[in-house]
C-alpha positions as a printed Julia matrix, in Angstrom:
170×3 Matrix{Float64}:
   0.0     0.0    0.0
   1.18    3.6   -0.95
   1.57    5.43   1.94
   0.93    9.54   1.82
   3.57   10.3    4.37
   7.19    9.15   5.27
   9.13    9.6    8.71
  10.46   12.93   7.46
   7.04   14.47   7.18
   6.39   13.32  10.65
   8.99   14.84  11.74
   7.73   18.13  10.34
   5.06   17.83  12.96
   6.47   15.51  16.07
   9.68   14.96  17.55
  10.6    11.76  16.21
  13.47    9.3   18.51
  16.19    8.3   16.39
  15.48    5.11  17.56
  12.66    4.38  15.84
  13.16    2.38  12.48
  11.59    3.77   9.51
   9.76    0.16   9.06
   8.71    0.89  12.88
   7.66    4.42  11.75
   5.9     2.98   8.63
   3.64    0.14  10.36
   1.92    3.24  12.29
   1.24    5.43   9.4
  -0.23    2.18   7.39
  -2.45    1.61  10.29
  -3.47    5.44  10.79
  -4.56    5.59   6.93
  -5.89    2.48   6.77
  -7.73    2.32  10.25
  -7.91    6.27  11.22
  -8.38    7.92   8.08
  -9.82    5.31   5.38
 -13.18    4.98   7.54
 -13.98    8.92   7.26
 -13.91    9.47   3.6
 -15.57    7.7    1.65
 -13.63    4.89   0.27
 -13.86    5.81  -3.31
 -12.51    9.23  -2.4
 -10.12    6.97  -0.82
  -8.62    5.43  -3.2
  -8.23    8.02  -5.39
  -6.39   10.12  -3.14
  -3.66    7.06  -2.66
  -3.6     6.19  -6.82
  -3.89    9.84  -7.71
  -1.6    11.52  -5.04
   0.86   12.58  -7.69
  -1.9    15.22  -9.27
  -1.82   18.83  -8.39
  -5.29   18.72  -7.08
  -4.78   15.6   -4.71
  -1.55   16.93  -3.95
  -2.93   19.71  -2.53
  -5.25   17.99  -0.45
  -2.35   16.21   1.28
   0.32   18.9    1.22
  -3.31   21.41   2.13
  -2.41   25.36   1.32
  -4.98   27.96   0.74
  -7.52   28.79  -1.72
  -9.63   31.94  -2.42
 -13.54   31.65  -1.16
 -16.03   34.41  -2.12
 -13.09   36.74  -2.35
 -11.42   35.48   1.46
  -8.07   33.92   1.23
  -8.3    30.95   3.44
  -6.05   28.15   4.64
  -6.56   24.42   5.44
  -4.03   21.64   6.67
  -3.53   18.63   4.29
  -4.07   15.27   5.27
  -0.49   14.38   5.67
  -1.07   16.72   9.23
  -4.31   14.32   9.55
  -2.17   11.41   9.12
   0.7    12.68  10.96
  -1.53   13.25  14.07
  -3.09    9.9   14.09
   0.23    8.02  13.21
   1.81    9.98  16.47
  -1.47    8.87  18.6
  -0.75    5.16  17.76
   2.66    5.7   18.35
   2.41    7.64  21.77
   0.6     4.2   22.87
   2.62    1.66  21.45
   5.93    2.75  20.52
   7.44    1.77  23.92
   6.42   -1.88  24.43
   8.74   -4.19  23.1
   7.95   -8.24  22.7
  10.63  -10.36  23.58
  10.94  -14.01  24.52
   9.95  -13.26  28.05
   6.78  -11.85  26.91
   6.07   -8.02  26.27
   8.2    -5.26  28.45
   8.21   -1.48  28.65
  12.01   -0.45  27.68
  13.24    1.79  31.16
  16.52    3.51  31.18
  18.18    5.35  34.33
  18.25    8.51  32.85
  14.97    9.11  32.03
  11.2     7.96  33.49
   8.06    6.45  31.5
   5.31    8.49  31.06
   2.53    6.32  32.7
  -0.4     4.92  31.24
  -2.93    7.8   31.86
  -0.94   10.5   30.94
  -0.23    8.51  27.41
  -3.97    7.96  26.64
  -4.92   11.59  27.2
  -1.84   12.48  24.77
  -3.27   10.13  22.23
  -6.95   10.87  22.78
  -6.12   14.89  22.32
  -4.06   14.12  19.11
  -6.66   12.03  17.36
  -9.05   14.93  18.4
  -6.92   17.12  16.95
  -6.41   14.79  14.07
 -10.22   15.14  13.07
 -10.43   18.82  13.71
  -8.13   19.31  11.0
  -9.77   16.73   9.01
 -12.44   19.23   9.0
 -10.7    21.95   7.2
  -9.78   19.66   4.22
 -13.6    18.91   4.13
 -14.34   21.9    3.82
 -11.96   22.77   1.08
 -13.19   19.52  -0.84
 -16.96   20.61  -0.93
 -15.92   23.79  -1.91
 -14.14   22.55  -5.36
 -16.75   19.19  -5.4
 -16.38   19.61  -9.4
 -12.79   18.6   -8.93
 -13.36   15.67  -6.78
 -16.19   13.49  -8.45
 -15.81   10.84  -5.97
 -16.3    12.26  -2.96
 -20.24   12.59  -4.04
 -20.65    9.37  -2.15
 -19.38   10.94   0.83
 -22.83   11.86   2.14
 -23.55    7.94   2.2
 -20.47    6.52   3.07
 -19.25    8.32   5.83
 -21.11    5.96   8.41
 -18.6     4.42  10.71
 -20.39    1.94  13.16
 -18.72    2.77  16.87
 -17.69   -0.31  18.8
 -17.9    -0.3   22.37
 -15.01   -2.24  24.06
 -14.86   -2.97  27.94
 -11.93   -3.38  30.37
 -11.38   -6.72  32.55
 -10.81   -6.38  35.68
């Protein structure tokens, strides 16, 4: 699968650990498009946007810029920001658990401390909020030049994403 951002472009946005492998880096932006992203457009609109990503006009919806509106100059942020946000949410939650043969371990070093548990779900909760909030503007930019982006007339019907409620055990 093409992916619409590298580790570079996250870094434009995050502070990225050296340590992190680009194939590390990669896995979470595959899962933020594919999981995050894919089920709010419609998937037409979708797939377009990977297979067409070279063209000015889907270029600009990742890359995002600004565009004149009744006269008003106005910006939006592309969806490589979406993306980036998302990809960094996953990451804030995952990144630092490690399996091994001994089963799955946190990695700890003396000069530094763990964020715990809490503190890394409100980080990832307020970047996928922010994630969709910027989502927004792109919408907005999309349904202004509609003309331009044929598929995303199914958006109306395909944007439907069934919630799934999920339970701790105690």
């Amino acid at each position: 699968m093409k992916l619409l951002i590298n580790k570079k472009i996250l870094s434009k946005y995050f502070q990225i650990g050296q340590g992190l492998s680009e194939s590390d880096i990669e896995k979470y932006i595959q899962e933020a498009q594919e999981l995050d992203l894919k089920p709010l457009l419609c998937e037409d609109f979708y797939f377009d946007l990977i297979s067409k990503s070279t063209e000015e006009k889907y270029n600009k919806i990742i890359e995002g810029g600004e565009f004149d509106h009744n006269g008003q100059v106005r910006f939006f942020s592309g969806i490589e920001k979406v993306i980036a946000y998302f990809t960094y949410a996953r990451m804030i939650l995952k990144s630092n658990i490690v399996s091994t043969t001994h089963g799955f371990v946190t990695k700890k070093t003396d000069f530094s401390s763990e964020a715990d548990f809490a503190q890394r779900k409100n980080y990832y909760y307020s970047n996928r909020k922010d994630a969709n909030t910027f989502l927004e503007g792109v919408k907005k930019y999309i349904e202004l030049n509609i003309s331009d982006f044929p598929s995303w007339s199914c958006h109306s019907k395909c944007n439907t994403v069934k919630s799934y409620k999920s339970s701790v055990i105690k």
